[in-house]
N, C-alpha and C positions, 0 to 999 in steps of 0.2 A: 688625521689632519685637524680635525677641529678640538680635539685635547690637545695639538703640538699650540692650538691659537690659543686657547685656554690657557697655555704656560708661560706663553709670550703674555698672553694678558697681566696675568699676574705676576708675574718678574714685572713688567714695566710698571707698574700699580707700586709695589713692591720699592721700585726703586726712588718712583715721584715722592711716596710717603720718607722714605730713607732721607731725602736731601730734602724736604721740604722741612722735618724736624733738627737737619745735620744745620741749615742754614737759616735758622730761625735763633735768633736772642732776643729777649724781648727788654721792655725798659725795667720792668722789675727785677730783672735778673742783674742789672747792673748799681753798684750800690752811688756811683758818682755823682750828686746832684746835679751835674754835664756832662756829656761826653760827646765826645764825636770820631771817628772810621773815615778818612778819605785816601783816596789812593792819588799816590804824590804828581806821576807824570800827569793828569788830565787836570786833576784839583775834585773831581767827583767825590761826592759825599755818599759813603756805603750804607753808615748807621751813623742813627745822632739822637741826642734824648738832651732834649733843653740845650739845644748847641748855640743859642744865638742869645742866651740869660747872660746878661751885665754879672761877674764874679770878680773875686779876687784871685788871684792866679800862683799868690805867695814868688818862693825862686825859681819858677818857669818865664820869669820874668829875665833873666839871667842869659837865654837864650838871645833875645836884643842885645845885651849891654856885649856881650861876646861877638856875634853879629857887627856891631860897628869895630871894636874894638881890631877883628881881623880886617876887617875893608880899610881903613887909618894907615895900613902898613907900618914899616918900619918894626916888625913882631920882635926880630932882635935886637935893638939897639937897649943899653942897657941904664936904668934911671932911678933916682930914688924917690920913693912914696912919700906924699904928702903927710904929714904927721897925721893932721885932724882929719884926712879923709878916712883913714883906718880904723878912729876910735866910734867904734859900728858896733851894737850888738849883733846877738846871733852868732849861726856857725860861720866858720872863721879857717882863711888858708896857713894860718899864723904867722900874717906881717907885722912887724914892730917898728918903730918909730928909729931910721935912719935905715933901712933896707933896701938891696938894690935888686930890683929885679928887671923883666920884661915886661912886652905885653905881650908875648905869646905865653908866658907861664902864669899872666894874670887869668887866663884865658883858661888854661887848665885847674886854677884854684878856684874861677869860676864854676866850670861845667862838672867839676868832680867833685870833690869837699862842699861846693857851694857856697866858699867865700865871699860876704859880704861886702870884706874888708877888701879883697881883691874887686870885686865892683865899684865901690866908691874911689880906689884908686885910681882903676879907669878913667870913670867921668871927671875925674879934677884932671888928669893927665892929655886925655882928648877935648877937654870943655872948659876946664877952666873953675866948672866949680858944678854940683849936683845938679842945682836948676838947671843951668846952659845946658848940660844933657840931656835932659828930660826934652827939651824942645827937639835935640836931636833925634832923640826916641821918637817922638810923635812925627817928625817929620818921616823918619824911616814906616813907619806906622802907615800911616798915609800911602806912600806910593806902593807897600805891599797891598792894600784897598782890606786893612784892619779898619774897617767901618766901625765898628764899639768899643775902642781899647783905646784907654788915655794914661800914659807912662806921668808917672812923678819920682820915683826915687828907681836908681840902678840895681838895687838889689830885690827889688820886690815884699821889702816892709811897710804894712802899713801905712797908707797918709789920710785919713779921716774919710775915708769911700771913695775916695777921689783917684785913685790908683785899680785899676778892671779893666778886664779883657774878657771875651768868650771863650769857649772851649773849638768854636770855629774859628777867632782871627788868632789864637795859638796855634792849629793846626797849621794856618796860612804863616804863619813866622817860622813855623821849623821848616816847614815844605820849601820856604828861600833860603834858608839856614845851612839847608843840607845841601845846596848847590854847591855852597866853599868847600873848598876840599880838607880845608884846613880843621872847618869846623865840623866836617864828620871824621877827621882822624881823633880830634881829641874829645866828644862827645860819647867815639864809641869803645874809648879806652878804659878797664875795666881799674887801672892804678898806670900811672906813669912819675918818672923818677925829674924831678924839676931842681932848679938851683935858684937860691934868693937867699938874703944877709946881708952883711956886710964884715968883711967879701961875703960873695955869695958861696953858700954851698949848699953838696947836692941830700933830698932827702923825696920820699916818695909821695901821693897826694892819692887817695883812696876814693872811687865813685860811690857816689851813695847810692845808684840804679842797679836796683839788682835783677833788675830783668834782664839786664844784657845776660847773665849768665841762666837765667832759669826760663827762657825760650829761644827757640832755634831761630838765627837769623836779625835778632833786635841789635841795631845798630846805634841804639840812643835813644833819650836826646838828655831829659831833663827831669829830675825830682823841684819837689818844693814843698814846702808846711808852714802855716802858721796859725795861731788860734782863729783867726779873723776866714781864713781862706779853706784850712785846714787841709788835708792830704790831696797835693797836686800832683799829675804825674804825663807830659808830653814825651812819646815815644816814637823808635821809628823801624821798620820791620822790611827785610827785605825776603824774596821768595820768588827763586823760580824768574828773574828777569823785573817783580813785578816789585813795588814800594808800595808800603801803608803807612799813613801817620795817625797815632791814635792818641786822645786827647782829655783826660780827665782830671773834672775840677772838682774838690767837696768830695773825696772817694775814698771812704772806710777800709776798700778793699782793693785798692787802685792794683795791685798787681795781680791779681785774679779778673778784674775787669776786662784789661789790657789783655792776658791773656785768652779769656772769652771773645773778646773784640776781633780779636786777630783769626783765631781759629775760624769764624764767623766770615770774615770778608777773605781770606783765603780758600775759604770751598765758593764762595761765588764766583771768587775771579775764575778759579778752577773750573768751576762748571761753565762758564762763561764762552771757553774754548772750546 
């Protein structure tokens, strides 16, 4: 009897030590200058390392401008691009000056290619012109309660510092983001086949997120890079009934974090039960 308790002892020893190293990451393991881990239904925060640091956020910025663009309605009706709002550096869904398209396929040149050109289309087309949007941004900002994040340009280039977010009020933008349904069909599409020109015709638009394919269950969200911001990466992971949004800004190694991150708050939740 007292070796069967000796055995239970150590199993259970055995297994505290097992999960206490299974569900431990620590911040140097992660190379993101932010990050953050929350789980989508509550809004809890799993893990976070500098979550609440003023950053650049590059085209995870993209997730907003898409965001209104599906709530505006009207995805089908079909319109042509402003010339000047396309002439954008950067990557590019490849609009040219007299093309007609949507805004539901501005929406996929957004979230996949990461068209710049398809973002500044938007905001002249729902706003009237860059600025005006930007207000719209900030006001959408505001009632999701992104406390540190001030939008200036639709695409997420550069505006002399004045353009930042957190790696927490990004997580709070995809976490409403993914309520549309629309916008987790086309965030979690790994290529989809769109039509624009004039006439329009049909050609494919390629995701730059390659996590959707190299872990189980990521449903999105959003890449972005710039020299200013450098490797940004908001994701979105589902398991077992449960969501995680994971969130990294300034990240060398953004897809090994992500996947560290997730492994990480999925044995909690798990143990959790």
């Amino acid at each position: 009897m007292y070796r069967y308790f000796l055995y239970l002892s150590a199993a259970a020893v055995f297994i505290m030590i097992f999960f206490s190293q299974a569900l431990n990451v620590s911040a140097d393991e992660i190379s993101a200058g932010s990050a953050v881990l929350i789980e989508s239904a509550t809004g809890d925060v799993i893990s976070e390392k500098n979550a609440y640091e003023k950053r650049s956020m590059a085209s995870t910025t993209k997730i907003m401008t898409t965001l209104l663009c599906l709530e505006s309605g009207g995805l089908d009706d079909s319109f042509m691009v402003d010339p000047d709002a396309i002439m954008v550096e950067g990557s590019s869904m490849g609009l040219v000056k007299g093309d007609i398209v949507t805004k539901r396929y501005l929406c996929y040149g957004m979230l996949l290619p990461s068209g710049n050109d398809a973002a500044n289309a938007t905001a002249v087309k729902l706003a009237g012109s860059v600025e005006k949007f930007a207000d719209m941004m900030n006001a959408r900002a505001e009632k999701i309660g992104m406390e540190n994040t001030h939008f200036v340009t639709p695409s997420g280039l550069e505006a002399d510092g004045q353009h930042y977010s957190t790696a927490y009020d990004m997580a709070l933008l995809a976490r409403e983001a993914l309520k549309n349904p629309d916008f987790r069909e086309i965030c979690g599409s790994s290529s989809a086949a769109v039509k624009f020109g004039n006439p329009p015709y049909e050609r494919t638009l390629k995701n730059t997120n390659k996590l959707l394919n190299m872990y189980d269950g990521v449903i999105g969200v959003k890449t972005g890079f710039t020299d200013e911001a450098g490797r940004c990466l908001v994701s979105a992971c589902e398991k077992n009934g449960v969501t995680l949004v994971c969130v990294t800004l300034n990240a060398p190694d953004d897809w090994n974090d992500h996947i560290k991150m997730y492994d990480y708050g999925f044995s909690r939740v798990e143990c959790s039960y």
